[in-house]
N, C-alpha and C positions, 0 to 999 in steps of 0.2 A: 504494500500500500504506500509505506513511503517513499518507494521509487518511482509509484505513477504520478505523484504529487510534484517531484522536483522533475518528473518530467513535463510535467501542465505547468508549472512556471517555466520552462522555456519553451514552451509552445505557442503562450500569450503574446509575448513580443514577434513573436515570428509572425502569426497571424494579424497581428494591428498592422507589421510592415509590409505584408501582402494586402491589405482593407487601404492603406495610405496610393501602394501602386496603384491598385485597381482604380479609387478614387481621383488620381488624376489622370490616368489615361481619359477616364472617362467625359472628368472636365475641357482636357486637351481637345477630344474627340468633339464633341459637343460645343464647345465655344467655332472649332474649325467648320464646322457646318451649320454655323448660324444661330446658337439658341440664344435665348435674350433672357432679362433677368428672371421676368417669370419663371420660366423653363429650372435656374438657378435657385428660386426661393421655394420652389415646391416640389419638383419630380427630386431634383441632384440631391438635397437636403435631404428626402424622404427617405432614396436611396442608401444614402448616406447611414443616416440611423436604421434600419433595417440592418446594413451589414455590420454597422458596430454590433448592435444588439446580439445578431448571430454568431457575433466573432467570440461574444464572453459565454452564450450559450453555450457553445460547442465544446469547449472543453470542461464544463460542469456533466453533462452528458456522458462524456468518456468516461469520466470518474465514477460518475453514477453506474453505467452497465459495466467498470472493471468492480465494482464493487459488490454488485449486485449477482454477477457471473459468478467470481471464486465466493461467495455465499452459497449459491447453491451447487456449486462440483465442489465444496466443500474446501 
């Protein structure tokens, strides 16, 4: 258990630096074909927190079903 732990602390930072890429290819991509602030204050934004929200999920998740697995094969 506490090696899944110090492995989900560096997994967190890895995951933000992969949520920061993706976020600005996507601004890049986006500003290059024209979006305007709208497009910025509501879809990019939304985007945005979605993928944080999923980025802290997902390794709560792992924890949970490494935890939940060796529970029941003992």
């Amino acid at each position: 258990m506490k090696n899944s732990i110090i492995r989900q602390l560096f997994l967190i930072p890895g995951l933000l630096f992969i949520d920061l890429i993706i976020m600005i290819v996507v601004g890049i991509v986006s500003n290059i074909f024209g979006a305007d602030d709208l497009f910025f204050c509501t879809t990019y934004c939304n985007f945005g927190i979605v993928l944080l929200v999923l980025t802290f999920l997902f390794p709560v998740f792992m924890l949970l079903k490494f935890r939940f697995h060796h529970e029941i094969n003992g």
